[in-house]
TIMI-738803 format. One line per field, with one value per residue (C-alpha): residue number from 1; z, y negated, x. Coordinates in nm, 4 decimals. Layout:
<nufis>
resi <- NUM;...
pz <- Z;...
py <- Y;...
px <- X;...
</nufis>
This chain:
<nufis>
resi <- 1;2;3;4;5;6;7;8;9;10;11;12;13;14;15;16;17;18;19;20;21;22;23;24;25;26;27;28;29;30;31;32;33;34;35;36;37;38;39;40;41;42;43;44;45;46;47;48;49;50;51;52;53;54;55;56;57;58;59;60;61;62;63;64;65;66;67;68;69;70;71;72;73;74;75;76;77;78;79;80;81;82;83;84;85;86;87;88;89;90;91;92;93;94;95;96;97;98;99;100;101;102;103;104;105;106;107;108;109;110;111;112;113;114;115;116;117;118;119;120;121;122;123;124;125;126;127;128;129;130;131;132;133;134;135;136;137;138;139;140;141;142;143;144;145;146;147;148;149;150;151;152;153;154;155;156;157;158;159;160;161;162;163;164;165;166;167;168;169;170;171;172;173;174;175;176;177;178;179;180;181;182;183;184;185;186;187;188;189;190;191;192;193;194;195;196;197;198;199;200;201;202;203;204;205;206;207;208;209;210;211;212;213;214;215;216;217;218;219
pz <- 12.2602;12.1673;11.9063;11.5901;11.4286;11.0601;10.9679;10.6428;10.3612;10.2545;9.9178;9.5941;9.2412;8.9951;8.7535;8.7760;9.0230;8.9538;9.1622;9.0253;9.2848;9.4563;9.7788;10.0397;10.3547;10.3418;10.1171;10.0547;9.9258;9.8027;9.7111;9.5778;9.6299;9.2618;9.3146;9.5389;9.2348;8.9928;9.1603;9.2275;8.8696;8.7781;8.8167;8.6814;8.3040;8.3484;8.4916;8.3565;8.5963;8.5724;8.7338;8.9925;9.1284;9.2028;9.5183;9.5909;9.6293;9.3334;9.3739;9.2917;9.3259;9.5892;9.6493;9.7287;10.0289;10.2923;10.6005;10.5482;10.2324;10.1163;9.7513;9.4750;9.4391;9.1295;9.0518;8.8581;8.7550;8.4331;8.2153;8.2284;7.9326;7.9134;7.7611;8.0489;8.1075;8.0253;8.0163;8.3908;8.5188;8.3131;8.4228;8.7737;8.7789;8.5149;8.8673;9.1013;8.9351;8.6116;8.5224;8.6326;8.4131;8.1098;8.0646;7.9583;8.2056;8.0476;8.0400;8.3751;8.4868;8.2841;8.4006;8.8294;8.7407;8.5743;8.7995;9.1609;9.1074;8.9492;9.2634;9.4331;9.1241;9.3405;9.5507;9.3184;8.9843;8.6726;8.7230;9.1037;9.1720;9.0385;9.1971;9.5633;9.5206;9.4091;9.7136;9.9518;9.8042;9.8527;10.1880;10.3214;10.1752;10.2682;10.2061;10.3548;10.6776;10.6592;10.6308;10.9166;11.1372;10.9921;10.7797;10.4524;10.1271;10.0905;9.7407;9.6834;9.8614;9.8214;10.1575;10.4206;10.7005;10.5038;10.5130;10.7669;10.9120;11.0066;11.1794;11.0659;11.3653;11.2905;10.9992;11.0572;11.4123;11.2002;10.9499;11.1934;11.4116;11.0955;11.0253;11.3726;11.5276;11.1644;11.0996;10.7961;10.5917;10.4756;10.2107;10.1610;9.9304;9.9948;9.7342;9.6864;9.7436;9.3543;9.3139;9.6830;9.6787;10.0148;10.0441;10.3147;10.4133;10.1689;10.1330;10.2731;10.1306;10.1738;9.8364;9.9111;10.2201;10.2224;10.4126;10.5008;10.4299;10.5285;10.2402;10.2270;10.1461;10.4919;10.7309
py <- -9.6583;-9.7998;-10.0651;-9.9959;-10.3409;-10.3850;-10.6586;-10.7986;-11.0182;-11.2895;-11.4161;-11.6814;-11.6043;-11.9383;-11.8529;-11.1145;-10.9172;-10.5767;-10.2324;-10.1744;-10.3361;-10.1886;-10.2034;-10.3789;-10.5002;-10.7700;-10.9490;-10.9355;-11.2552;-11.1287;-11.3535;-11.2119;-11.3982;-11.3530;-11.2980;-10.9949;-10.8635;-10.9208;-10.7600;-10.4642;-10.4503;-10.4226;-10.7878;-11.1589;-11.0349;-10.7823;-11.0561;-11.3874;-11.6808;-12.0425;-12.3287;-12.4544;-12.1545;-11.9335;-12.1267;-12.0718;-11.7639;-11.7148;-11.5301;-11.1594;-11.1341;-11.1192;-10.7807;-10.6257;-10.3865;-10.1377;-10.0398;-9.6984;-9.6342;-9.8419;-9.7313;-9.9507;-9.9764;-9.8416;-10.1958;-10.1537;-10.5367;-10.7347;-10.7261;-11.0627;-11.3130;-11.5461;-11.7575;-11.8937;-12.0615;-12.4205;-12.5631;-12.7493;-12.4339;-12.2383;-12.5420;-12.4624;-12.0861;-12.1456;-12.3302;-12.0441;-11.7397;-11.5974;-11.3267;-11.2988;-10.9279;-11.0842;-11.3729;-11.2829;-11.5055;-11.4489;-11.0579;-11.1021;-11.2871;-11.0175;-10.7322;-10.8220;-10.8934;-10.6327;-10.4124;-10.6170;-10.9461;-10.7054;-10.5561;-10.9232;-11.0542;-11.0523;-11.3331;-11.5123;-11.5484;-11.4924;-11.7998;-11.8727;-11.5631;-11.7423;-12.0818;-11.9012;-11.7391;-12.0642;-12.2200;-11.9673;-11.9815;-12.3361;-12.2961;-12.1327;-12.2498;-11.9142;-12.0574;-12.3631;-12.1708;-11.9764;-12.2580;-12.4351;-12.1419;-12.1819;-11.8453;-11.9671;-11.7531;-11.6581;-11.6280;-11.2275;-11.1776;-10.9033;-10.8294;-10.6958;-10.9496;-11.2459;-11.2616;-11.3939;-11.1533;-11.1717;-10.9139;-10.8400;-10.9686;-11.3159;-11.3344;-11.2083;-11.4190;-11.7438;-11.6826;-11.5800;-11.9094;-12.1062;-11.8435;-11.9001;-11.5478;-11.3845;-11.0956;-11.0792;-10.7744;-10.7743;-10.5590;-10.5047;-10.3489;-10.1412;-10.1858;-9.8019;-9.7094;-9.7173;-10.0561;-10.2127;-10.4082;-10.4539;-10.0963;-9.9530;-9.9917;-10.0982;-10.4053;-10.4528;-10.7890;-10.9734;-10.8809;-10.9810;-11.1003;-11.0377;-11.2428;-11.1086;-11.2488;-11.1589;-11.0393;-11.4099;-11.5433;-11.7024;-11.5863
px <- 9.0576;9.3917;9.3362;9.5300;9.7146;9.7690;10.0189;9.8963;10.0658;9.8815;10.0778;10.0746;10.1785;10.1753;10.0154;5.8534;5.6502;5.7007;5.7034;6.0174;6.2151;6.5325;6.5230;6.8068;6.8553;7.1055;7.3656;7.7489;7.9095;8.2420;8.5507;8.8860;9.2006;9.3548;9.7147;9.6489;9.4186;9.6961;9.9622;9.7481;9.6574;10.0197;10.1531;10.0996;10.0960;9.8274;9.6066;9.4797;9.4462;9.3197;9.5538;9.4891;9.2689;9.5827;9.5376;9.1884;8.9465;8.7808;8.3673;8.3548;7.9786;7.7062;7.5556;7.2678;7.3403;7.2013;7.3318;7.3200;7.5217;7.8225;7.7762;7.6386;7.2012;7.0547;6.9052;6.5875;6.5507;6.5996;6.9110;7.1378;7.0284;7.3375;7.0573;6.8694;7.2094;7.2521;7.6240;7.6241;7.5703;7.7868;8.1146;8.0016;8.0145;8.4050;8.4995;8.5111;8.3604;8.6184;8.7083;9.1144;9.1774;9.0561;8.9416;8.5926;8.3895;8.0726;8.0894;8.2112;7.8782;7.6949;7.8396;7.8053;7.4578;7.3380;7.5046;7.4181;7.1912;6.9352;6.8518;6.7447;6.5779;6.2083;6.4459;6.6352;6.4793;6.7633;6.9645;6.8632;7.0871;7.4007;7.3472;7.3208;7.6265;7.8106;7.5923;7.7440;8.0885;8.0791;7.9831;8.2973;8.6335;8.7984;9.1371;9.0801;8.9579;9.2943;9.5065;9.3578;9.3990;9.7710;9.7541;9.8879;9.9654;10.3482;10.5296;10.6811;11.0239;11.2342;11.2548;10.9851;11.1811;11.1202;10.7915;10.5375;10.2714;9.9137;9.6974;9.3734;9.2109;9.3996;9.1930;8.8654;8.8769;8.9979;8.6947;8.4161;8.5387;8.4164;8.0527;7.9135;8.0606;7.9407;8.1506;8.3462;8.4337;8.8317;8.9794;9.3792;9.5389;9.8674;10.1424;10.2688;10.7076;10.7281;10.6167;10.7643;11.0273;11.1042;11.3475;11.1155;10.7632;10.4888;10.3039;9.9885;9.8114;9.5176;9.2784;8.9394;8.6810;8.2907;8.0511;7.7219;7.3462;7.0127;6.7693;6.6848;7.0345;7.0550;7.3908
</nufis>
């Protein structure tokens, strides 16, 4: 079968024990790179976004999966208590897990939780769930990775020619060189004719990457 390649833009802007348990098969540790977010969302004023973490991937969440459905779990465990956070955790997670539409970090935390870390809460106990996920994030400096394999972010040109492509298998084979052979999940998003500014094709940019765990948070 004739392989299909997809040029991508990779860009900057400044700017208890219970029965009630879901069950999953494996993790996915997902990190967004926020400029990509921000233009999809409509641009760098729709968007809020911490200096200096416009250069840096910035956690989504980790999630609860199965291999046979791509859809969200019901997760059946307890709600999110902000509470059973003390502030050293809290400075950790403001590092590299914000909210970029609104600032609302908290509700952010909150709302990933009660809608993934729920599901693993008979593995990671309440707060355990966030410190993994920082643990794993801190694991694999996605942009780091990138840059070594000399795939850098780009600011917006006006022009398709000006900018430097990479292939989706340039970045998942730069990533899985650093995860042991891992594979990597990659999500793009395409920047409609309305909103390119390039006169021809649309944009296709580098949004976010998903790494995935066994049910015991190991790769």
């Amino acid at each position: 079968m004739e392989s299909k390649l997809v040029q991508v833009i990779f860009f900057f802007l400044f700017v208890t024990v219970s029965s009630a348990y879901t069950p999953f098969q494996y993790f996915m540790h997902v990190q967004f790179w926020p400029a990509a977010e921000c233009q999809n969302s409509g641009g760098v004023n729709k968007c809020y976004i911490m200096q200096p973490s416009h250069l840096q991937f910035t956690i989504h969440g980790l999630w609860p999966a199965n291999k046979s459905s791509s859809s969200s779990l019901d997760c059946k465990g307890d709600a999110f208590n902000v509470n059973g956070m003390n502030d050293t955790l809290k400075k950790e997670l403001l590092s590299s897990w914000w909210d970029w539409r609104k600032g609302e970090h908290v509700e952010f935390w909150q709302r990933e939780y009660d809608k993934h870390g729920k599901c693993s809460d008979n593995v990671f106990l309440k707060t355990e769930y966030f410190r993994k996920t920082l643990a794993m994030y801190h694991d694999f400096d996605i942009a780091q990775i990138l840059q070594k394999a000399n795939i850098v972010p780009q600011p917006l040109q006006p022009k398709m020619s000006l900018y430097k492509l990479y292939s989706i298998d340039q970045i998942t084979k730069a990533i899985e060189s650093e995860t042991g052979g891992h594979s990597v999940n990659i999500r793009c998003y395409q920047q409609n004719q309305k909103k390119s500014n390039n006169g021809s094709k649309p944009l296709i940019y580098l949004a976010q990457v998903a790494l995935c765990y066994n049910r015991s948070g190991n790769m």
